[in-house]
N, C-alpha and C positions, 0 to 999 in steps of 0.2 A: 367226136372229141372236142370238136371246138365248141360244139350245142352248150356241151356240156361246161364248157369252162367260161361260156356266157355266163347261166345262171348261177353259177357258184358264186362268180362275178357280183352279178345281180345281187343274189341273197346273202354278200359282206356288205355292201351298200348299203341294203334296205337295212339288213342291222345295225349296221354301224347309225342309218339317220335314227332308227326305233330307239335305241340305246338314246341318243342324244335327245330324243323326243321326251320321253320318260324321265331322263334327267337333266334337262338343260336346263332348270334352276340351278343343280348342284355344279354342275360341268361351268354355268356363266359367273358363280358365285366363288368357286376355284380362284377363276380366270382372275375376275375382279381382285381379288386378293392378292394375287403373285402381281398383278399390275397397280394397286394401291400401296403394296408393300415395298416395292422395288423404287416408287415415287417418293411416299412418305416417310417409308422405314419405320419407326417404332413409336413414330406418331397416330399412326392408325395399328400396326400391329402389336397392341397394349392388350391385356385382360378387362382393364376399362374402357376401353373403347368398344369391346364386343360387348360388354353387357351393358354401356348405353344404348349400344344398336338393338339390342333386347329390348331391352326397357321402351322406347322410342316406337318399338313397333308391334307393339306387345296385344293392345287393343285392335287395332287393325287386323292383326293376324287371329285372333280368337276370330272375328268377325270371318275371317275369310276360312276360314274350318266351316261355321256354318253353309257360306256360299259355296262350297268344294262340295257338302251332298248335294245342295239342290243342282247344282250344274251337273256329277255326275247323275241325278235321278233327270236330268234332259230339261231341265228348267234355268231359270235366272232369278236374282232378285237385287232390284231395282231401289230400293224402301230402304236395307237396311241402315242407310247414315241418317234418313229421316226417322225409323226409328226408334234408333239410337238415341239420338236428342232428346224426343219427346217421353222415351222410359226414362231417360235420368232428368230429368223436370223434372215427373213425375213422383219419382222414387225421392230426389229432394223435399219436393214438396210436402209429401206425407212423412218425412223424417222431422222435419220441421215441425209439423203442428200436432204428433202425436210426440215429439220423443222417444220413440222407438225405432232400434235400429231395423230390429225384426219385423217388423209391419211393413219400413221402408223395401227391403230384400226381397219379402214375400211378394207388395206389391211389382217390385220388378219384374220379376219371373214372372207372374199373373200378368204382364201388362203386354208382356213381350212373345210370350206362347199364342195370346189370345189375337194379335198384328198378323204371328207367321201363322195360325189359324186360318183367319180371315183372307189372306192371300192364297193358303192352300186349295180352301175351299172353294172361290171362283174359279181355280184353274183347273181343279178336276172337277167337281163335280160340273159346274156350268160349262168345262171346253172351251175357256176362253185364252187366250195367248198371254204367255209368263210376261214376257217386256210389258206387253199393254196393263196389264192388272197390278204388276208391281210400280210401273211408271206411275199412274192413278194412285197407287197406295203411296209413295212418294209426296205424291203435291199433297195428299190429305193428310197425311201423319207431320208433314213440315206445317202446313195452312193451321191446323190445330193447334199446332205449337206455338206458331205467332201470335195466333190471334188473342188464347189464355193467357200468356205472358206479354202479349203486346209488342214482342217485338225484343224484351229485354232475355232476362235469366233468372236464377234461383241461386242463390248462395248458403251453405250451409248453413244453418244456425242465426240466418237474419232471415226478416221481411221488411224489404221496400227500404233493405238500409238497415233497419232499425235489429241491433242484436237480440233473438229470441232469448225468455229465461231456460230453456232446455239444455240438456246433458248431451248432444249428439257426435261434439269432437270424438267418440271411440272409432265412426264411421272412417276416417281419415285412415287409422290403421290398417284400412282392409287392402289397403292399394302401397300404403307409403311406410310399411316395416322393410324394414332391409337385414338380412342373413348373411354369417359369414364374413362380418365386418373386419374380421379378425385377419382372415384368409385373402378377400380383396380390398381395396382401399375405398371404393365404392356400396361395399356390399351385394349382395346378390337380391335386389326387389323380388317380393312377393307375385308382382301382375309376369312377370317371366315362368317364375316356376308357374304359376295357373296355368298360362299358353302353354310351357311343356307338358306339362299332365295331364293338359287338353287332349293333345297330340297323340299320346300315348291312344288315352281313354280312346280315340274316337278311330285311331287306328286298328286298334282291338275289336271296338265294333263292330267296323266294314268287313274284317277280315272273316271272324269269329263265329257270330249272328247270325240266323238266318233274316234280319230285318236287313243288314250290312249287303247282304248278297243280293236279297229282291233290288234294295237300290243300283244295284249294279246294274241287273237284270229288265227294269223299267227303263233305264235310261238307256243301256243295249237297244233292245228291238221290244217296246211295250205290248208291243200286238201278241208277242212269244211270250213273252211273261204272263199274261194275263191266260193264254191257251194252258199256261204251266199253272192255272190254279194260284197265283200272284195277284192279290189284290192292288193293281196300280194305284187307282186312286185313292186309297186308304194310303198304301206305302208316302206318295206326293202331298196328301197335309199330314200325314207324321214329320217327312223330311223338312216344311216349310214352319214348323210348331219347333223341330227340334232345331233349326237356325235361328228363328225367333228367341229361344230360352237363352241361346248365344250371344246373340244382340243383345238383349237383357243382362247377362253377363259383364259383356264388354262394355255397357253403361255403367253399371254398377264401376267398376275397375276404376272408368274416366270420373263419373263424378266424385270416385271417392280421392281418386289422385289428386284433383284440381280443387275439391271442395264446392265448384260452383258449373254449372251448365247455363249453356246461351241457347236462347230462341232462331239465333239466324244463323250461328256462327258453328253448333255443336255440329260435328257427323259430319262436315261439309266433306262431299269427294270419297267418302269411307267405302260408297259400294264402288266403284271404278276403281279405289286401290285396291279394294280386296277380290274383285273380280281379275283386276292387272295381278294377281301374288298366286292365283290357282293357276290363271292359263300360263301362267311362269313357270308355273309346277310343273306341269307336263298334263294337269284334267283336263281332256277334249271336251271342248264346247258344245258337242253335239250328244256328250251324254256316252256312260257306259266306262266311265276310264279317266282312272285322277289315283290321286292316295294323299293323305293327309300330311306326311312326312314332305310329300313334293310342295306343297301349299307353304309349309312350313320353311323350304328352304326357299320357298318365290317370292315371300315375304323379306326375309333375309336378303334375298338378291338386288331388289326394290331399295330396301334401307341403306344397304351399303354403296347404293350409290350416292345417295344422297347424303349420307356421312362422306364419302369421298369427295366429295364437291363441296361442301361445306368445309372441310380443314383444305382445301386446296384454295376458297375464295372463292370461287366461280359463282358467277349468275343464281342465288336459288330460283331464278323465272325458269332455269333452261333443265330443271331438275325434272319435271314435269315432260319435257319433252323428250330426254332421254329412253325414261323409264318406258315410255308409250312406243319408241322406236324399237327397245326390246321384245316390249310385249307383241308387236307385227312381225318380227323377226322368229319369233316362239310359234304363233298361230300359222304363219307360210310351214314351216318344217312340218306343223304338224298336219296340214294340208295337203304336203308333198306326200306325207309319210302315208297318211290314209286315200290318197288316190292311187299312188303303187301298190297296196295291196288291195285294191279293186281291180287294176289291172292286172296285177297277176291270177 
């Protein structure tokens, strides 16, 4: 009797951590709220204050949907804030000298598929280690950047200062219409709903697909996958192509928002927060286990802190070490959580 009231014991535990594992963005992002709300009151609990923290973390969080497959297909990626940068130069640049919105767009996507390509493909096919080949893809997608642009940026509609004759102000709209102005005081931005419908889309995916399930299944136990007739390394540069198209995305978003991209300044920190916003989520690092709604509320969790601190005054230096305290506090749980059930 008592054996047994051990384990029962045991297996409310082990739920109770699993449950918090799987949702300790939602559960920390609660937490946050009843203790931002109880401080600030109706200064953070406004309808506008939620949808600047949208707004605010909009690119980032597209960014970390991409890095949510490749972490759960058992990879990393290092490159995306470099990039980032160097697709919206890019996308700039050719918006500028042809006047075309659509050539700019297309080149994105083309720019960004062909990056998470190039990183796919050394990782599977050559067997070489995701940190190392994406770290390398990093200094060379940033090094690029500086060196074409010197170090400076691209501004919409100008070179070197000088205002182009071209029509390309439509671009602006893609990032900076706002909905429902009626309804909020703010409006509802466009780059929000994108990341929602991102969300959706990509949740449907994983679940749906049988491409959604291999990714599962590769980052699970690859050596099983592959006995199951799963092509791994095919699945691993689709997964690093379809982040890529993301990154390209989330360019497209920023450049259009800000009008202009920097050579040193764009992307800075993009893959650490958006790497910090999955393992937030509850997707194990080791591959096989995430979901796209968690990324989505880790994202969330991350901003509301920093909104929190920012209407409170505090340090934005200490904003940075907060969030990283959380994010070791998320990775021990999930630590504990998958050594317990090895032992058992």
């Amino acid at each position: 009797m008592e054996k047994k009231l051990e384990v029962s014991t045991f297996a409310n535990g082990k739920n109770i951590k699993q449950f918090l594992v799987q949702n300790s963005a939602l559960v920390t992002l609660l937490l946050l709220a009843v203790v931002a709300t109880a401080v600030l009151g109706t200064t953070f609990l406004n309808i506008d204050n939620f949808i600047n923290i949208l707004f605010n973390n909009a690119i980032v969080g597209i960014i970390a949907l991409g890095m949510t497959l490749i972490i759960i297909s058992g990879g990393i990626d290092l490159s995306v804030g470099s990039a980032s940068a160097l697709t919206g130069l890019i996308t700039l640049t050719v918006i500028n000298y042809t006047g075309s919105i659509f050539l700019g767009v297309l080149t994105a996507f083309v720019v960004g598929i062909l990056m998470g390509a190039f990183n796919g493909v050394l990782i599977s096919k050559f067997r070489l280690p995701a940190f190392i080949v994406t770290l390398g893809a990093m200094q060379i997608f940033r090094s690029l950047a500086l060196h074409q642009w010197q170090g400076a940026g691209v501004t919409l509609g100008r070179s070197g200062g000088i205002l182009l004759e071209v029509d390309v102000i439509g671009f602006r709209y893609f990032s900076n219409t706002r909905f429902f102005t009626d309804v909020f005081q703010t409006g509802l931005p466009l780059p929000v709903i994108y990341w929602i419908a991102l969300v959706v889309v990509l949740t449907i995916f994983c679940k749906k697909t049988a491409m959604g399930r291999h990714i599962y299944a590769v980052g699970s136990n690859e050596r099983a996958a592959k006995l199951s007739a799963v092509k791994a390394n095919r699945i691993k540069i689709y997964v690093y192509m379809i982040a890529g198209a993301l990154v390209a995305f989330a360019a497209l978003v920023e450049s259009s928002r800000l009008g202009s991209m920097n050579s040193a300044t764009s992307g800075n920190l993009y893959e650490l927060q958006a790497i910090a916003a999955v393992v937030m989520g509850g997707t194990a690092m080791s591959g096989g286990r995430g979901s796209m709604l968690g990324t989505f509320f880790g994202t969330l969790t991350l901003g509301v802190i920093n909104n929190v601190m920012n209407l409170m005054g505090l340090p934005s230096f200490l904003v940075s070490a907060i969030q990283g305290a959380i994010v070791i506090l998320a990775v021990l749980l999930q630590s504990s959580v998958v050594q317990r059930e090895k032992d058992f």
